[in-house]
Steps between C-alpha positions, in 0.01 A plus 500: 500500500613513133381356164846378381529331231778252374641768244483771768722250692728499207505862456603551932775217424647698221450794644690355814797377358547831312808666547281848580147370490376857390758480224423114364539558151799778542281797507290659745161389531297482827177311336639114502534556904143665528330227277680235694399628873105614362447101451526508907247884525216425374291486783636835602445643178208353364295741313719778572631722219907546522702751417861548456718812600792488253838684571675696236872584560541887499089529436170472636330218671201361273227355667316247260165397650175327395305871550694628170581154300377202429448306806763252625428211788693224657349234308686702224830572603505105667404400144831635405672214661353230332596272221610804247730703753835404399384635143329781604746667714795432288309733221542751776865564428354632161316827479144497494402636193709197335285255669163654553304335239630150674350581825176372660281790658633387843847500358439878430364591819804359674736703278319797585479476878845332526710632217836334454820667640339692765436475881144464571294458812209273501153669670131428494186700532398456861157476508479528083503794256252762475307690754283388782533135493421297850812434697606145529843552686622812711869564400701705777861622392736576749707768369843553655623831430898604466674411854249204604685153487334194403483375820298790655260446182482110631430647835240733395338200285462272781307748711225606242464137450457436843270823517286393175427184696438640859293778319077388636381787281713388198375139554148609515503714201709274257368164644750202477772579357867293432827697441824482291851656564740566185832661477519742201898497459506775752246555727143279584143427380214415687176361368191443645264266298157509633279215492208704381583736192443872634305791338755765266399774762706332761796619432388896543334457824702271687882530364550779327678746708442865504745730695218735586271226648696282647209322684596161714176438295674386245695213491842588359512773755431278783763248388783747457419617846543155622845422323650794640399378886672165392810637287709767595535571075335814383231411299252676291154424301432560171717494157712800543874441539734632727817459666600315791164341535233240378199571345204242586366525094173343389430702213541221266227299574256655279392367217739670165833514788774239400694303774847272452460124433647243717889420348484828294867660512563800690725790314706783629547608138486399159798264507486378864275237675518583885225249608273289407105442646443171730188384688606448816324282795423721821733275676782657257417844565508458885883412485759705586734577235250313178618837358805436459418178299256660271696721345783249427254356306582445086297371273682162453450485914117512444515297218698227702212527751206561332307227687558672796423810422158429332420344794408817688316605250094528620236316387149615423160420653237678395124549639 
């Protein structure tokens, strides 16, 4: 499940009996809780590029990502929590350009992607960056829209998973395939790992939708119909938003699309946490009111629990 070591042990301790454990050394700083919880991802992130999506108060988002910098793994950001990590992140009280020329290439990367004093969300490249890559995981985002509680969002997720599963054409096309529920802080995640890695092109002819060919052809189509017979939510495919709805949303599987990391923090804006991402069993998503308990959620709450949590998280097998 995790490659933990003894100082990333050290580093969830001290994080964990931290008065705020995003503010351990009296400042702001979100990295010492990602490098502590990546020990526990890297079988869901191996080989994937992140990306961060950093919050500025009164500005712009910035999305950092390995298609415009220097690439940035797990092994990286884990690395972060060994033996040098009370050092390190104390320099981050400091302003960079102070301490630049003391700082390891990985060091650097880290600042970049998760500057000090900032809100940041942790993502990943789905399927990788750049074009046309083969698809190793379909990623389905269900998008609830303004008016659409959490609980109709569990509802809705429950039925497309049942409907991905029931689905003979689905089955037939993708082969054996496991899948993976997370909560994102507000809504839910479904992945579908195939067993056999799938051509690029898959994604166009099976899941993209298309409002002027809405063919029960293709697969997203077919499971939206579905969920509405089973839900009595109004639900939508494809990535547009809208109100009082939820939108079935594929359209980051691709390769060069970014998706939210397990135990990434969820923000309303750039000084507020409203959430926070957790794999989930499907046991946990078929109860009544587990919405409720999500987003009570804090950080210290996952931290306290972390064995738990990581143990919903999938594991590979590969042909």
């Amino acid at each position: 499940m995790g490659r933990e070591s003894p100082n990333s042990v050290e580093l969830l301790d001290f994080l964990r009996s931290s008065a705020d454990p995003l503010r351990p050394f009296d400042f702001l700083d979100v990295l010492p809780y990602y490098s502590a919880v990546s020990s526990y991802l890297f079988g869901f992130l191996n080989g994937k590029e992140l990306a961060s999506r950093i919050w500025i108060p009164e500005g712009p988002r910035i999305i950092k990502r390995g298609s415009k910098l220097p690439r940035f793994f797990v092994s990286e950001i884990a690395s972060l929590a060994e033996e040098s990590w009370n050092k390190f992140f104390r320099m981050r009280a400091r302003h960079l350009g102070e301490v630049k020329h003391r700082l390891d290439d990985v060091q650097r990367k880290a600042w970049e992607y998760f500057p000090p004093r900032k809100l940041a969300d942790y993502f990943y490249a789905t399927n990788g960056e750049g074009k046309d890559r083969p698809i190793e995981r379909i990623f389905i985002d269900i998008d609830r829209g303004k008016g659409i509680t959490a609980e109709q969002a569990r509802q809705v997720t429950q039925a497309l998973l049942v409907a991905i599963k029931e689905d003979e054409n689905f089955r037939g096309l993708v082969g054996e395939f496991t899948t993976f529920v997370m909560w994102t802080g507000s809504s839910f995640h479904i992945y579908i790992f195939p067993k056999k890695i799938l051509n690029h092109s898959f994604y166009e002819k099976y899941l993209s939708y298309s409002k002027t060919t809405p063919s029960l052809f293709n697969i997203l189509n077919r499971l939206v119909v579905k969920v509405r017979r089973e839900t009595d939510v109004p639900v939508i495919g494809g990535h547009e938003k809208g109100e009082g709805r939820i939108v079935i949303d594929p359209s980051q599987t691709p390769s060069g699309k970014l998706a939210r990391c397990p135990f990434s923090l969820h923000m309303k804006d750039a000084k507020t946490i409203d959430g926070l991402a957790l794999p989930l069993s499907e046991s946990m998503l078929a109860e009544e009111g587990i919405t409720n308990y999500l987003q009570q959620q804090t950080v210290r709450d996952v931290l306290e629990r972390l064995d738990e949590w990581i143990s919903n998280l999938p594991r590979f097998e590969r042909e």
